[in-house]
Backbone as CSV, one residue per row, in Angstrom:
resi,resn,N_x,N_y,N_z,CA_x,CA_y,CA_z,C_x,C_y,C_z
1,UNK,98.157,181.611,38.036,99.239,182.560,38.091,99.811,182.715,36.696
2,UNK,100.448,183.850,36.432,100.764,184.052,35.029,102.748,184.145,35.293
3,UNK,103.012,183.448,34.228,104.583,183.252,34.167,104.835,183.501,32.742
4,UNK,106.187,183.583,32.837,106.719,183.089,31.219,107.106,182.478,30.774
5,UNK,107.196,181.366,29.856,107.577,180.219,29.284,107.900,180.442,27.692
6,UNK,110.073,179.940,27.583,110.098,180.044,26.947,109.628,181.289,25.363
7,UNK,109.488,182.563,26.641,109.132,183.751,26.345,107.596,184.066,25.864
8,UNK,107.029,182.698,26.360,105.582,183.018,25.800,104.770,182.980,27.614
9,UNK,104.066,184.105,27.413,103.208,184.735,29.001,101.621,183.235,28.795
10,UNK,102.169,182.865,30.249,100.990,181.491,30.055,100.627,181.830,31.399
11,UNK,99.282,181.076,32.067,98.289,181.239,32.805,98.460,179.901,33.394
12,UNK,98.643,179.961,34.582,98.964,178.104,35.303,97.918,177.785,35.992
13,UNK,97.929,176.615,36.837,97.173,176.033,37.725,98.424,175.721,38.916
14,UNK,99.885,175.486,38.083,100.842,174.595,38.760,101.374,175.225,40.255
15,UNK,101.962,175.406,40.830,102.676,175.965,41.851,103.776,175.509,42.219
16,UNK,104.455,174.258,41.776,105.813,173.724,41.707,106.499,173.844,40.514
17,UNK,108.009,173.735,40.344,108.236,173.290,38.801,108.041,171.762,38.605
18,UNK,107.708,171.027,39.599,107.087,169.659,39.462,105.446,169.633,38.694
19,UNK,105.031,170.522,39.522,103.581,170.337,38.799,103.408,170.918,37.660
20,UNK,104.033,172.096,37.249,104.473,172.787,35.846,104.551,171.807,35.206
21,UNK,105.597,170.860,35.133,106.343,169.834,34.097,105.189,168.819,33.874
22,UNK,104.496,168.546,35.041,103.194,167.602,34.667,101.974,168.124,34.571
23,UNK,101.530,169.493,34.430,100.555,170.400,33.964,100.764,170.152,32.235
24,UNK,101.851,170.474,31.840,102.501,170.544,30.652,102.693,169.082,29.592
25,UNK,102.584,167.896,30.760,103.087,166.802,30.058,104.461,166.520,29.638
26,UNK,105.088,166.737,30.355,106.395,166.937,30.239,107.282,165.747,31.065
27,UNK,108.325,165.124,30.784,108.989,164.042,31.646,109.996,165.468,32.262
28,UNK,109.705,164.782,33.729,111.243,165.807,34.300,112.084,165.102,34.399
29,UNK,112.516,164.105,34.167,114.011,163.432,33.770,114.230,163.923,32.633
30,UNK,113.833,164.679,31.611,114.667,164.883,30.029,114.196,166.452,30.134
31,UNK,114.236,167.427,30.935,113.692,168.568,30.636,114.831,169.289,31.924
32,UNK,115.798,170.334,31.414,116.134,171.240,32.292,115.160,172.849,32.401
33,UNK,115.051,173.162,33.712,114.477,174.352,34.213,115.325,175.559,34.583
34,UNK,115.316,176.722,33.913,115.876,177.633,34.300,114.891,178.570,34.687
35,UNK,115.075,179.252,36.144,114.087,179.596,36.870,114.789,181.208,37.082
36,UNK,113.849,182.386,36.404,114.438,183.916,36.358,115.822,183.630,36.487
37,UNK,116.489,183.262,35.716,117.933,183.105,34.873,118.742,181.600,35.927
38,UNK,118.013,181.025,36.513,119.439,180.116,37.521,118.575,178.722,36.975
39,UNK,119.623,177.966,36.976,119.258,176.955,36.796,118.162,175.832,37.993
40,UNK,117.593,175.259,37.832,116.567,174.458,39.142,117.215,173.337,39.151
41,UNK,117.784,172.406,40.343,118.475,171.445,40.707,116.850,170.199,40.026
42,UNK,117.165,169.150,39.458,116.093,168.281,39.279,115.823,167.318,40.725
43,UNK,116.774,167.123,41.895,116.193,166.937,42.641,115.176,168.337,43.677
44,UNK,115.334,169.478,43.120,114.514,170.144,44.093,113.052,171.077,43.242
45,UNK,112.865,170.199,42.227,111.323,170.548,41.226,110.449,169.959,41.993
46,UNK,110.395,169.324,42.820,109.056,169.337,43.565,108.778,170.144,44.945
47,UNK,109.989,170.971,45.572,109.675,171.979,46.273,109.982,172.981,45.881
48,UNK,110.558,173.446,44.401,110.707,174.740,44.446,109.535,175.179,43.691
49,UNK,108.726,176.794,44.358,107.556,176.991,43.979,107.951,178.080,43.171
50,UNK,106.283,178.172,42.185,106.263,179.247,41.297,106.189,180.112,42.045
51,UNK,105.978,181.337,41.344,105.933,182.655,41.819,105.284,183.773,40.500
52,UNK,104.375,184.369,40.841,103.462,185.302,39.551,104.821,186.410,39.398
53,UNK,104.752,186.118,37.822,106.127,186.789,37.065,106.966,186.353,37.108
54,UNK,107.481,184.715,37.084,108.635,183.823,37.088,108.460,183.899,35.369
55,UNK,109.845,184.023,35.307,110.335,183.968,33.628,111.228,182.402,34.018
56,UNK,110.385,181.628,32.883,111.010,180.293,33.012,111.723,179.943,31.642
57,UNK,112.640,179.151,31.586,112.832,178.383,30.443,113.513,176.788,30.583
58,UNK,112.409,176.159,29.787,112.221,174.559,29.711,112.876,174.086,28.167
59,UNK,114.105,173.307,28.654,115.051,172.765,27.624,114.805,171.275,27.612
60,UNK,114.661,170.394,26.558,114.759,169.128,26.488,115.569,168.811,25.772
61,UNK,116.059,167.687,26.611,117.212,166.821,26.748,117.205,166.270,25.518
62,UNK,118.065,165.781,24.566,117.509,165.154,23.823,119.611,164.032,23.172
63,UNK,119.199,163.173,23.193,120.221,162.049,22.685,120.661,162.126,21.761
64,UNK,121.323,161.483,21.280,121.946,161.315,20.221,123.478,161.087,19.915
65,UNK,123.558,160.457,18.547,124.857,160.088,18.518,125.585,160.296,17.105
């Protein structure tokens, strides 16, 4: 399926934003999902599914002091 990420048009295998994040290599504890503009709850990335023409954007968390 083809989505957008971070404004770049990519080609998946994934069908969750769970499997996205681990298609990608990605930890989903340090990564927020905004799914066609709303934010994705991190407990509900393993049932909420893609969809062909989801505009996504993937933010990492990042520490500091």
């Amino acid at each position: 399926m083809r989505v957008t990420i971070n404004g770049e048009p990519r080609d998946l295998a994934a069908s969750t934003v769970l499997a996205l994040l681990e298609e990608l290599g990605l930890n989903p504890a340090a990564i927020v999902v905004e799914r066609n503009g709303e934010i994705v709850d991190r407990a509900a990335y393993q049932e909420t599914a893609l969809e062909e023409g989801d505009v996504l954007e993937l933010v990492r968390l990042v520490g500091g002091g």
